[in-house]
C-alpha positions in Angstrom: -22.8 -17.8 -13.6 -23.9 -19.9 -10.9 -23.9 -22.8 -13.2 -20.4 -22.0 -13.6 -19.4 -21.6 -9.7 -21.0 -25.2 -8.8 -18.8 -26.4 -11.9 -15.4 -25.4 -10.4 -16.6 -26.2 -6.8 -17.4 -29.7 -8.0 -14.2 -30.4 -9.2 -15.0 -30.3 -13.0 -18.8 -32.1 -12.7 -22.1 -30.4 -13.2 -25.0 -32.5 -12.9 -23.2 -35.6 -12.2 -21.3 -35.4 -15.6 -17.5 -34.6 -15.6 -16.9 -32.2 -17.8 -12.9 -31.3 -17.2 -10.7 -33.8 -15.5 -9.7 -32.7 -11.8 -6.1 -32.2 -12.9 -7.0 -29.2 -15.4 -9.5 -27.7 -13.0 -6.3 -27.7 -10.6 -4.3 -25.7 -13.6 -7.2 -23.3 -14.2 -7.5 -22.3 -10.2 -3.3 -22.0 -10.1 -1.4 -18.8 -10.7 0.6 -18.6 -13.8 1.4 -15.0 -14.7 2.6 -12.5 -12.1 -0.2 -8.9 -12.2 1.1 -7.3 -9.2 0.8 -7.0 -5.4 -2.6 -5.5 -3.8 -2.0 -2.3 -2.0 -4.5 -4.0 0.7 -3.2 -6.0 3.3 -6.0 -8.2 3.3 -5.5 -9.4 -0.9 -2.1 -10.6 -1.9 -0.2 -11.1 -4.4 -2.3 -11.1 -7.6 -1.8 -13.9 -10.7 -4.1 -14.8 -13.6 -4.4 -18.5 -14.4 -6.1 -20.1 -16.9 -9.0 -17.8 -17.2 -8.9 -16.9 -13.3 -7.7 -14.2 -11.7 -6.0 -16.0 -8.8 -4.9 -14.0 -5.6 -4.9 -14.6 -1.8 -7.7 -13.0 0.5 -6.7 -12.7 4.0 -4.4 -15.5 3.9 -6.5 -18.0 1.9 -6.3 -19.1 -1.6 -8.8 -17.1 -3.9 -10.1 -17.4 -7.5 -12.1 -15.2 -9.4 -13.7 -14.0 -12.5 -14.7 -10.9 -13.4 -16.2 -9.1 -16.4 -18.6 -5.9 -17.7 -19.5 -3.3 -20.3 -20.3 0.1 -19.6 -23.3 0.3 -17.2 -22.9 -3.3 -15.6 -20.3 -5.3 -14.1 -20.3 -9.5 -12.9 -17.7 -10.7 -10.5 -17.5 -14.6 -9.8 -15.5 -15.4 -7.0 -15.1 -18.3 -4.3 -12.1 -19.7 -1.7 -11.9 -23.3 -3.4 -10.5 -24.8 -0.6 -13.2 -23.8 1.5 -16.0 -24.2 -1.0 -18.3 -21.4 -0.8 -18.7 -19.3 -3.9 -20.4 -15.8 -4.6 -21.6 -14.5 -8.0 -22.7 -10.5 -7.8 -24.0 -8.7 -10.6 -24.9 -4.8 -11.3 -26.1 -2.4 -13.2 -23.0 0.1 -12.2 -20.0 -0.4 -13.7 -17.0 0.8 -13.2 -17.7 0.0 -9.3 -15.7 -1.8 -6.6 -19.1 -3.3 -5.5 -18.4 -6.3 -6.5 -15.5 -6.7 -4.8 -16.9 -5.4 -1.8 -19.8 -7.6 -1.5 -17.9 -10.7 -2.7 -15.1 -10.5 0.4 -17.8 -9.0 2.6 -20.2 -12.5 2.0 -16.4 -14.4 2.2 -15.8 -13.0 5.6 -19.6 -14.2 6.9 -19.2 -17.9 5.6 -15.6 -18.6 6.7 -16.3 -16.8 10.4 -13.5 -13.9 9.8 -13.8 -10.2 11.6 -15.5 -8.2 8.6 -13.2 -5.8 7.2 -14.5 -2.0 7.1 -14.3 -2.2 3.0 -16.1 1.3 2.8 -13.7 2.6 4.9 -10.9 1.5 3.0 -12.3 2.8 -0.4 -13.7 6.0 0.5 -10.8 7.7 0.9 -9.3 5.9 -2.9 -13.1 6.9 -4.1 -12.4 10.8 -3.0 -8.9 10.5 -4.7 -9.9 9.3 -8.1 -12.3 12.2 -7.9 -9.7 14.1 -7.0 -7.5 13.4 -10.2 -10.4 13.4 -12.7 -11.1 17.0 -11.5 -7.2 17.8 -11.4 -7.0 16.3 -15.4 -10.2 18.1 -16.7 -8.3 21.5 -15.1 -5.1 20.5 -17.3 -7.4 19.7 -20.3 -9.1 23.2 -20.1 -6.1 25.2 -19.2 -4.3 23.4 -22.4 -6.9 24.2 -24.7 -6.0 27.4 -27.1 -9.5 29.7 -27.6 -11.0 30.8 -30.8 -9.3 27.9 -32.8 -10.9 25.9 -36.1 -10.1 22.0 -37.4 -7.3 22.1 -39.9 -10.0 21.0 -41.9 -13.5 21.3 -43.3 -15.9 19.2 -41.7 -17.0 18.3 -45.1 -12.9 17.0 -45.4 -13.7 14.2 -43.1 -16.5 13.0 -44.6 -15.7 8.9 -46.3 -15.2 5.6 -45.2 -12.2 4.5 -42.9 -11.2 1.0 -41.8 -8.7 1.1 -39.0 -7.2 -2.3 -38.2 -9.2 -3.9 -35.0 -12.4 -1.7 -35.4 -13.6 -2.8 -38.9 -15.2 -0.4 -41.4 -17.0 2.9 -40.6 -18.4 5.5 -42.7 -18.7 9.6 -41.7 -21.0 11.7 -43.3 -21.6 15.3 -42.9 -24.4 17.1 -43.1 -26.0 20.1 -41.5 -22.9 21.4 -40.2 -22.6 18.1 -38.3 -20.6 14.7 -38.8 -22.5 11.7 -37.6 -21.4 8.0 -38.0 -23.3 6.9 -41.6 -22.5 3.1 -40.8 -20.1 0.6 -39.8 -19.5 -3.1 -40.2 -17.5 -5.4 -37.7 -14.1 -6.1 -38.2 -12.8 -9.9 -39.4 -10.0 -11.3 -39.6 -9.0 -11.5 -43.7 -11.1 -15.1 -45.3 -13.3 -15.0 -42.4 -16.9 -15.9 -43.5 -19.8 -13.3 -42.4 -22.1 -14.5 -39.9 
């Protein structure tokens, strides 16, 4: 990833060899689609680019880059007309850490009054909270008591391919159904690895 920020903050080069000429670096780093406006003051308006996630932090043109599974989260992120860039990873995901650390090193470089980020997302933290414990109220209230499947277990026992998951196979056993196997999806003709 670090490879990657020294690539856009060279204009297109890494290791002396230009890789992308500086006029489609230019379109990667510029908003093109509309995502919506930050409810903090300090991050505007939001865009994604050509890859980028392109936004405004504190005033200053920002691009970023940000991605994760369950369990970790990466966020690459740098002011290019400054050139400073920061690259945090974890091993918690989801987390606004990332965020937090990236404007919180972006404040230190460019000389700006650091903003009180755990301040501003403790309250948002205790909300989300908040409405996960609100939902799993609804969920329990909703559920009817001493109900059955419609089915037998045994019933959904077979092999199922639902379109974007690829093929699975359920087997019961024990009085418990456990996923048997299950192979990629590919698009029709394509060739297996």
């Amino acid at each position: 990833m670090v490879n990657c920020l020294r690539f856009h903050l060279s204009g297109g080069s890494f290791s002396g060899v230009r890789l992308l000429s500086t006029e489609s670096l230019r379109l990667m780093q510029s908003p093109f689609v509309y995502v919506s406006r930050s409810e903090l003051e300090e991050i505007g308006e939001q865009h994604y680019g050509l890859g980028l996630a392109c936004y405004t932090y504190r005033g200053e043109r920002a691009v970023a880059h940000d991605g994760g599974w369950i369990g970790w989260g990466t966020r690459i992120d740098m002011p290019p007309d400054r050139k400073p860039g920061v690259v945090v990873l974890t091993n918690r995901a989801p987390s606004l850490v990332t965020n937090i650390l990236n404007h919180t090193v972006f404040d230190r470089i460019c000389g700006k009054e650091p903003v009180p980020w755990f301040d501003c997302f403790r309250q948002r933290r205790r909300d989300v909270f908040a409405q996960q414990d609100d939902h799993r109220k609804a969920r329990t209230a909703a559920r009817k008591p001493d109900t059955k499947p419609s089915h037998a277990l045994a019933e959904y026992a077979g092999e199922y391919e639902p379109p974007g998951y690829g093929r699975i196979a359920i087997d019961t056993k024990d009085g418990t159904a456990e996923l048997a196997a299950s192979r990629p999806w590919r698009p029709s003709g394509a060739s297996p690895l």
